[in-house]
C-alpha positions as CSV (number, residue, x, y, z in Angstrom):
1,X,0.0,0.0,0.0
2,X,1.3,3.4,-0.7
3,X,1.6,6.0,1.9
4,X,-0.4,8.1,-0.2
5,X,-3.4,6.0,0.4
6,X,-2.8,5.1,3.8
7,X,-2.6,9.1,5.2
8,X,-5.8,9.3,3.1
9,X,-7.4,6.8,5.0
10,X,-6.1,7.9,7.9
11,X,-7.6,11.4,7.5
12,X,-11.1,10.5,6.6
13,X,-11.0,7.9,9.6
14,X,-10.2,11.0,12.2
15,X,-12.7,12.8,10.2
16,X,-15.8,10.4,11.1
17,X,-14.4,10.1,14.4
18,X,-14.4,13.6,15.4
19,X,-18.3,13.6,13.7
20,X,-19.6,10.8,15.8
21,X,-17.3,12.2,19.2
22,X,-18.2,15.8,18.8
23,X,-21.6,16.3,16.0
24,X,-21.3,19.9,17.5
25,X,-17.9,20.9,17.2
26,X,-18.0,19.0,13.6
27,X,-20.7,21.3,12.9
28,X,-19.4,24.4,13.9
29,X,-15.8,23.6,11.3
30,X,-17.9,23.0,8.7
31,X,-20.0,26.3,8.6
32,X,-17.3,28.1,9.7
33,X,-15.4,26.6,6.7
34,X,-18.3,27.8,4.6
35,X,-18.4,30.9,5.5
36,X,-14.7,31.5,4.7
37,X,-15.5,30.3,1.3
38,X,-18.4,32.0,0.6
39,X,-16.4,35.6,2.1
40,X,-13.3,34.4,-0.4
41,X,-16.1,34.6,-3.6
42,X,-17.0,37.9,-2.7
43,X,-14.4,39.7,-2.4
44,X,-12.8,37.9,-5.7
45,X,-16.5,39.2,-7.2
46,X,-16.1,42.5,-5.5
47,X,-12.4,43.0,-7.2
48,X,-14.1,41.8,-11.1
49,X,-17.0,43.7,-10.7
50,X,-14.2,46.9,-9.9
51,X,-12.3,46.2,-12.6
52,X,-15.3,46.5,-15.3
């Protein structure tokens, strides 16, 4: 097996473990995630829309 593969696994297996231990906390990454996203696509549309 590749080590490649094996941190992969690794990663997601940590993943659903911190999901089941802490739904909450889980929760709280992923919108905060999204909302660093979502604030990322408007400023990058912000700085087109300036330039036109």
């Amino acid at each position: 097996m590749n080590v490649k593969k094996i941190v992969g696994l690794l990663v997601v297996a940590l993943l659903i473990y911190f999901v089941v231990v802490q739904p909450n906390a889980a929760a709280n990454s992923v919108h905060n995630i999204g909302t660093i996203l979502k604030n990322a696509a408007d400023s990058v549309t912000s700085f087109f829309t300036q330039i036109v």
